[in-house]
Each structure stands twice: as C-alpha cells, then as structure tokens.
C-alpha positions in Angstrom: 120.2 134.3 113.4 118.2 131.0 114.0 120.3 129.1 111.5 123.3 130.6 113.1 122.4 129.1 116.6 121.3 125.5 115.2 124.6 125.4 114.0 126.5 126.5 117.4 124.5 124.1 119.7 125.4 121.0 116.6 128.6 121.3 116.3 128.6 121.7 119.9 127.1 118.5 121.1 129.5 116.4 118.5 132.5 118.0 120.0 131.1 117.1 123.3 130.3 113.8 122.0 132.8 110.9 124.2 132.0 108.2 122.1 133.3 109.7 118.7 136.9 109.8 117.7 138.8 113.1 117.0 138.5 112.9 113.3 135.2 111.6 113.7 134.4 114.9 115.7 136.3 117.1 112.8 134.2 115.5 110.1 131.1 116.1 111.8 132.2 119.8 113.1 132.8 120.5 108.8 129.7 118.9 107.4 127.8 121.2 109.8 129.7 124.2 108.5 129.5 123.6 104.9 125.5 123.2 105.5 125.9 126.4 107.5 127.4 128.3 104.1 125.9 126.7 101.4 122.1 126.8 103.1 121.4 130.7 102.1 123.1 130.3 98.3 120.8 127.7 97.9 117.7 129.3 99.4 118.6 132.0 97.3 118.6 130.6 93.8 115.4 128.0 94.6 112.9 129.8 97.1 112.5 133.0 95.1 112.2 131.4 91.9 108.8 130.5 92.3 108.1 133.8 93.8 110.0 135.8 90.1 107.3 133.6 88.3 104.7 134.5 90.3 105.7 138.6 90.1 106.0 138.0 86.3 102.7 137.2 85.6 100.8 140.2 87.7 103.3 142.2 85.7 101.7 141.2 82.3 98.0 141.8 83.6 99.1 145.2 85.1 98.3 148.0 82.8 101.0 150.6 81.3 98.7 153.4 81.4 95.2 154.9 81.7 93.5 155.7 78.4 90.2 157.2 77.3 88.6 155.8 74.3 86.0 157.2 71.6 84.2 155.2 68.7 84.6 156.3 65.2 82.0 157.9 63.6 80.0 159.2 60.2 79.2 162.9 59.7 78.5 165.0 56.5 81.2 167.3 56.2 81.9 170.2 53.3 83.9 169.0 51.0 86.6 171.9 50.5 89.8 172.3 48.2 92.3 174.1 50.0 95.0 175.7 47.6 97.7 177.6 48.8 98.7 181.0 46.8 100.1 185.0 46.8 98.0 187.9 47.5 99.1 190.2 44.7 97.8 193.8 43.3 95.2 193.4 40.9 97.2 195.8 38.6 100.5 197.9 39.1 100.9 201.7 37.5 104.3 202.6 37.0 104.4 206.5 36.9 107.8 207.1 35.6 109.4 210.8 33.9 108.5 212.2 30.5 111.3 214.5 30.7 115.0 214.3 31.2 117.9 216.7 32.3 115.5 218.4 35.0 115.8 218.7 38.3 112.9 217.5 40.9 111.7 220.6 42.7 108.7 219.1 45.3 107.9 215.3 45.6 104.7 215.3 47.7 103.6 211.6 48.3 105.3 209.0 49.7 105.0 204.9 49.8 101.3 203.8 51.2 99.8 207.4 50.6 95.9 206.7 48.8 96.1 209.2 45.6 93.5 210.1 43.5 93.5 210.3 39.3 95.2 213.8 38.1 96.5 214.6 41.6 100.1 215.9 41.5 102.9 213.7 43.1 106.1 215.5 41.8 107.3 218.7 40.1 110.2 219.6 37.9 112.7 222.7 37.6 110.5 225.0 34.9 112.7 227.8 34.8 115.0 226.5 32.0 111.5 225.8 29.8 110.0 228.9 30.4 113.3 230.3 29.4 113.0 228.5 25.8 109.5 229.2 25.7 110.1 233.2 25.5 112.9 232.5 23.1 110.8 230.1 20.9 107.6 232.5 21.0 109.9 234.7 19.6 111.3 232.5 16.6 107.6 231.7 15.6 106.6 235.5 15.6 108.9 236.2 13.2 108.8 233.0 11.1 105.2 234.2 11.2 105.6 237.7 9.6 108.3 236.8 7.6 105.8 234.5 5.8 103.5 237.0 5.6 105.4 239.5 3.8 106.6 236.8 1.0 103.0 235.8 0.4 102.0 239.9 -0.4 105.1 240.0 -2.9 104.1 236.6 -4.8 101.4 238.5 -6.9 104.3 241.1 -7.7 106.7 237.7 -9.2 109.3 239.5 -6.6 109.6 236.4 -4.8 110.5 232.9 -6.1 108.2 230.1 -5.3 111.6 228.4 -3.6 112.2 231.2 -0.9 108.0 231.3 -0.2 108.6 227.5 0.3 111.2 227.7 2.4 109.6 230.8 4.8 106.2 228.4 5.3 108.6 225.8 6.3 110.7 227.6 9.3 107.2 228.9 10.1 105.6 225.2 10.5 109.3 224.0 12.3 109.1 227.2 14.8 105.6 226.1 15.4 106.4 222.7 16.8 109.1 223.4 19.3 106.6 225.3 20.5 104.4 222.7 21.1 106.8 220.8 21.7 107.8 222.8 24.7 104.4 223.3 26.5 103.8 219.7 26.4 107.4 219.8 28.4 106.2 222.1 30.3 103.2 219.8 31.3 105.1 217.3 31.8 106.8 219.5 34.5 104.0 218.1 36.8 104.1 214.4 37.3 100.6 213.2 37.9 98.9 209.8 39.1 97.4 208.4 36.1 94.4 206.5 38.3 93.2 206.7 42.1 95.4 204.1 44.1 97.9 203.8 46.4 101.5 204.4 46.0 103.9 201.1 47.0 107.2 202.6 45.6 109.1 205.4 45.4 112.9 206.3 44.2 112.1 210.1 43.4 114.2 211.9 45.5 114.3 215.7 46.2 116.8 217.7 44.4 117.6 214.7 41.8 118.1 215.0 38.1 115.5 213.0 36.3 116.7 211.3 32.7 113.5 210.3 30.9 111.5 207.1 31.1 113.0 206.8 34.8 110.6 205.5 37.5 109.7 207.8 40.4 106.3 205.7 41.6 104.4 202.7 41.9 101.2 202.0 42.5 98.3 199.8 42.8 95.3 200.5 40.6 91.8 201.1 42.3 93.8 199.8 45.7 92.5 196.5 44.6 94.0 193.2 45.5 93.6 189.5 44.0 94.5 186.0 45.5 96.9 184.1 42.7 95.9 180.5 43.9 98.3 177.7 42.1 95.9 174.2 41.4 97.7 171.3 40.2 96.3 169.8 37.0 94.0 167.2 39.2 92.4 170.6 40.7 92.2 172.5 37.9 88.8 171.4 36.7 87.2 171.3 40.1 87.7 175.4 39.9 85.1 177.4 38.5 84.5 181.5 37.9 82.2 182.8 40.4 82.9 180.2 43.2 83.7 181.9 46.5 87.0 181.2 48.2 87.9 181.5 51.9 91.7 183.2 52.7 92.4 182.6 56.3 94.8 185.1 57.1 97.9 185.4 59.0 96.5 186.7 62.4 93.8 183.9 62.1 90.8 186.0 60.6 89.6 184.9 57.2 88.9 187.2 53.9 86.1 186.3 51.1 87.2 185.9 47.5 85.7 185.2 44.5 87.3 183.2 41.4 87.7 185.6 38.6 89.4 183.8 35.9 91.9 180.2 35.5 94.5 180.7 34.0 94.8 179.4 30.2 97.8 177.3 30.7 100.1 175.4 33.4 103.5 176.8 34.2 105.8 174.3 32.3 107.9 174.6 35.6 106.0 174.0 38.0 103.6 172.0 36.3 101.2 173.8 38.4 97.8 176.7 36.5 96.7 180.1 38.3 93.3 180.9 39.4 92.5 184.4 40.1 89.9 185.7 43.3 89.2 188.9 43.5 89.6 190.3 47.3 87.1 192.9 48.4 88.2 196.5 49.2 87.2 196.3 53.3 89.6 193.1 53.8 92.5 192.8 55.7 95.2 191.4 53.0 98.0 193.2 52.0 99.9 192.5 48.9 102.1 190.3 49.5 101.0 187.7 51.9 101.0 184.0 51.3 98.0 182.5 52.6 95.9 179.3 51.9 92.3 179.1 50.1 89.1 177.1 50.6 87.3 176.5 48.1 83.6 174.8 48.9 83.0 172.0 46.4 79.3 170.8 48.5 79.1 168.3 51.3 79.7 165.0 51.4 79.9 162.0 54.4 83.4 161.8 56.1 84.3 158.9 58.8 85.7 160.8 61.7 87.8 160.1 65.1 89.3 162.8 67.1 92.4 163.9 66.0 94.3 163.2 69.2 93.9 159.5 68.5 96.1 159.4 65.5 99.7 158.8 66.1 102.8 159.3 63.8 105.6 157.2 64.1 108.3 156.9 61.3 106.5 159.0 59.1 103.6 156.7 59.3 100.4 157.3 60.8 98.2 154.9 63.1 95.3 154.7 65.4 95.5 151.9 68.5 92.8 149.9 68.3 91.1 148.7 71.9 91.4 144.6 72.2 89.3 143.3 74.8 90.1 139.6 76.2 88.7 138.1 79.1 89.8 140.7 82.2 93.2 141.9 79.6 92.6 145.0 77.4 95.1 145.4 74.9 95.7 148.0 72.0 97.2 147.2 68.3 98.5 149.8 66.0 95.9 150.4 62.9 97.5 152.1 59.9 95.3 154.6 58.4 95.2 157.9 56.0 94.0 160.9 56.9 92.2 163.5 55.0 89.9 166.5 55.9 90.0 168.3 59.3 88.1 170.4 61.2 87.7 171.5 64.8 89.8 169.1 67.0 88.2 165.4 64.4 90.3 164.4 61.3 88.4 162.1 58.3 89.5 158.5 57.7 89.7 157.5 54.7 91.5 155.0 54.7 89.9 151.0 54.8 88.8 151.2 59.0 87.2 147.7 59.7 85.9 145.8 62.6 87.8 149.1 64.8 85.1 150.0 67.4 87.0 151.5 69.9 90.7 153.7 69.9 92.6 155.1 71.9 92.4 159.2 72.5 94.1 160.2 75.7 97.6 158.3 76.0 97.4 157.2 72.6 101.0 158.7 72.0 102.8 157.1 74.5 101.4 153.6 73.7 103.3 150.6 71.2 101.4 147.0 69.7 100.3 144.5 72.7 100.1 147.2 75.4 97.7 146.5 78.3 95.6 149.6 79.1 92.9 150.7 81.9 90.3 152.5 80.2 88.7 155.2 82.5 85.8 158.0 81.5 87.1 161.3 80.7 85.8 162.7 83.6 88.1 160.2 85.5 91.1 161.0 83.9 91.0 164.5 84.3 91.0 163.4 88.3 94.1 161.5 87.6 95.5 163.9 86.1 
C-alpha cells in the first residue's frame, strides 16, 4: 500500500510539472510505473534469499527425532544348541486280524482310549468255529478208535502194516484241525498285545475281517520321544544323557533326555537324528513340531537390547550415536547376531569404538540423521 501511494503522489507531481514537455511528462509517468511493477519481483527473488539460507541451516541442526540410547555390554550367557524336530511315539503296535472270512461282533475301544496288555478290544463271529469244532471233535473220536482197533488186530497179522499206517495218520491229521481250530477260536478275541493307547482304528462293526488286516494302532507304554535333526557341524556337540528343553506350542516347555544319535546322516537331507526321551506327565502329543535346547555350559556373550537392531534389505544394523560439538548424529553399524534371551540379542560380530546406539526410534532412523537423546523416563512423557 505504501509503495502504491509513493507512486500516485510521483507521477503526480511530474504531470503537474509546467516546466517539462509532454513527452517529457510521459517518460517520467512510465519509468515510475515500470519501478512500480518490477519493485516486488525483485524484492521477491533477492530479500528472501538470505532469509532460505538462513532457514536451511537451523534445519540441519534440528533433530528428526527423539531417541533413547543404551551401551553395549558383556554378560555370561548359557551357551545352548537349539535344534528343531517331531515329537513321535517311542514305538507303534499294530494289532491287526489272525483270522479271515469272520464277521466283527463287538469292537469296544476307540482312538485315544489307554488299554492295558491282554485286555480285549474286538471280537469275532464264533458260531461258524464252534460249528467245525463239534464236527472236528467228532472226526478225531473216531480216527481215534479206529486206530485202536487196528493196533489189537496187529498181533493177530489180520491187519497189514500199510492200513495201521494209514489209521495213525488220519488220527495225527484229525488231531491238528483240531488244534488248529481252538487257536481260531482264540483268535476270535482280538487282544492288545501291551498297555498303551490306541491312535487308530479302521475296525468297524458288522465288517468282514480278511486276515493280516489292521483293526488298531497303538503307542507302546504311551511313551513319546523327541526326533531332533543336527546337521553334521552339531552332531558331535550332542551327547547321551544331556537334557533337552521342548518349548511347546502354548509356550510351556517339556524336559528330555538324549537317548541315542543316530548312526548315520540322511543322504537327503544331509541332516543325523538324535533321540530324547519325553517323560510320561508332559504335555506333548505325537505329533507336534517343536524346537530343542540343548545346554552346552556358559560362556561370555556381548549384548545390546534387541530393539536396537534394525533390518533393512535383509541386512541387519545398529545406529551408532556420533557426538560433534552441539550435533548428535547416528551411522548405521552392520553386525551379526546370535543368541537371544529375554528382550537382549548377542553380537558377535567385530563391534569397535560403538559406545552408544540407538534403542527407541532406532527403526525409523537412516546414516547422518540428527537425533535428541532424552532418558527413558522422558520419552515415555513424550510419548
């Protein structure tokens, strides 16, 4: 408004001005003008430049974000293998039929019922056997006295030594199927051959049974072992009667103890078996995948919390604090990472002349970033 009004009252006074010629006045009137116009463009490109200069160095002083720090540190640590493997029966029983052409009668277990050695699970149709039993009671009765009689006539020479041969023969065959059918008739009964618990079953009411089919599975003794798989590196850390920790699905954890290695490495895998046995009153079921620690003593570890190690393209890093003058500044430290525990993860990678990192912030940071480090008290007030 003020430049606007120094112009009016100029250009005024030189129009007013007698002594000046018309085109004199004109010049005068358009110098004032173009002054008028061009006087903001040029404040704008030369006053604020100082100013933009000015702005851009507080804004490289100004920090991009409030950080706590920690200091890396030396503790003694167990040293632990950690193998990953099945939990698998210890042994399974496959209780299948010793007779065929039967009909099942009664199946009385089902899958996760806890059996005991002897204790009857199934039962076959006996009314055919019992049937051939009668008829083959009968046969031997008379194969019997039929022998007999040939014997008392052998003094006499009434009877050749061919026919006497023959009658001890049909008397030793009618025998047999005998036999032969009460052990049928045993097997009419299917029976668990050990206490355990069943984990299968295809028997089905009312079925016919051809023999050497499977009607159960079970799990001997209900006991359970951990099949860890140890790469050849492993394999010699591992020894018999060293106690492994399973930490279970819902987050509780189940003592083991190494049985046995295996004697050779899968050539498929590339990759040997060790084999825990899991106590009775634990919580694994067959079948679970779960990992293994395996305590090999303690030894020192350099530690830094783990939210201070950052991942970026695959790669992970700690930012390192840089303290100039009034400026703190972080720079990305690549490092390798080995045992964890609680919320701290080892170094152990080479960690030189680092005395302070980042924690809190440490993911949101890149190289040359100016930070404001605060307690953590104070940050969870900014927060």
């Amino acid at each position: 408004m003020t430049n606007t009004v120094s112009f009016l009252k100029s250009s005024t006074a030189a129009l007013k001005n007698p002594g000046l010629p018309g085109i004199e006045k004109l010049k005068c009137y358009l110098h004032h003008l173009k002054l008028h116009i061009l006087s903001p463009v040029i404040l704008l490109f030369i006053l604020p430049t100082g100013q933009l200069v000015a702005d851009e160095k507080t804004q490289n002083t100004v920090p991009s974000m409030t950080v706590t720090t920690s200091t890396p540190r030396t503790v003694v640590w167990p040293n632990t293998l950690t193998i990953y493997g099945d939990i698998a029966p210890w042994q399974n029983a496959s209780i299948s039929s010793q007779i065929g052409g039967y009909q099942l009668v009664d199946v009385s277990v089902n899958i996760g019922d806890i059996v005991k050695k002897g204790q009857i699970l199934a039962r076959f149709d006996r009314s055919l056997l019992l049937a051939e039993q009668a008829e083959l009671v009968a046969g031997f009765e008379q194969a019997k006295a039929e022998l007999t009689r040939l014997k008392a006539l052998k003094n006499s020479k009434a009877v050749s030594e061919q026919d006497l041969l023959q009658a001890e023969t049909q008397a030793k065959v009618s025998e047999a199927q005998l036999i032969k059918n009460q052990l049928q008739l045993k097997f009419t009964d299917v029976i668990a051959p050990d206490d355990g618990v069943i984990t299968s079953r295809s028997a089905t009411l009312g079925a016919t049974i051809s023999v050497g089919q499977e009607l159960f599975q079970l799990i001997r003794k209900q006991r359970l072992e951990w099949r860890g798989e140890v790469t050849p590196e492993q394999f010699n850390l591992i020894k018999p009667g060293q106690r492994v920790t399973l930490l279970m699905p819902d987050n509780t954890s189940t003592s083991a103890i190494i049985r046995q290695k295996s004697p050779y490495f899968d050539s498929n895998t590339r990759l040997a078996t060790v084999f825990a046995d899991i106590p009775e009153n634990g919580n694994a079921v067959a079948g679970m995948f779960v990992s293994g620690n395996v305590s090999l003593g303690m030894s020192e570890a350099l530690i830094v919390p783990a939210k201070s190690v950052v991942i970026r393209d695959g790669r992970t890093y700690v930012l390192a604090i840089n303290e100039d003058k009034d400026i703190t500044k972080v720079s990305l430290h690549f490092v390798e990472t080995g045992r964890r525990k609680d919320s701290d993860v080892e170094i152990i990678s080479s960690f030189k002349n680092v005395e302070k990192i980042v924690v809190e912030g440490a993911g949101f940071l890149s190289e040359g970033d100016i930070v404001r480090i605060v307690s953590q008290a104070e940050m969870v007030e900014v927060q």
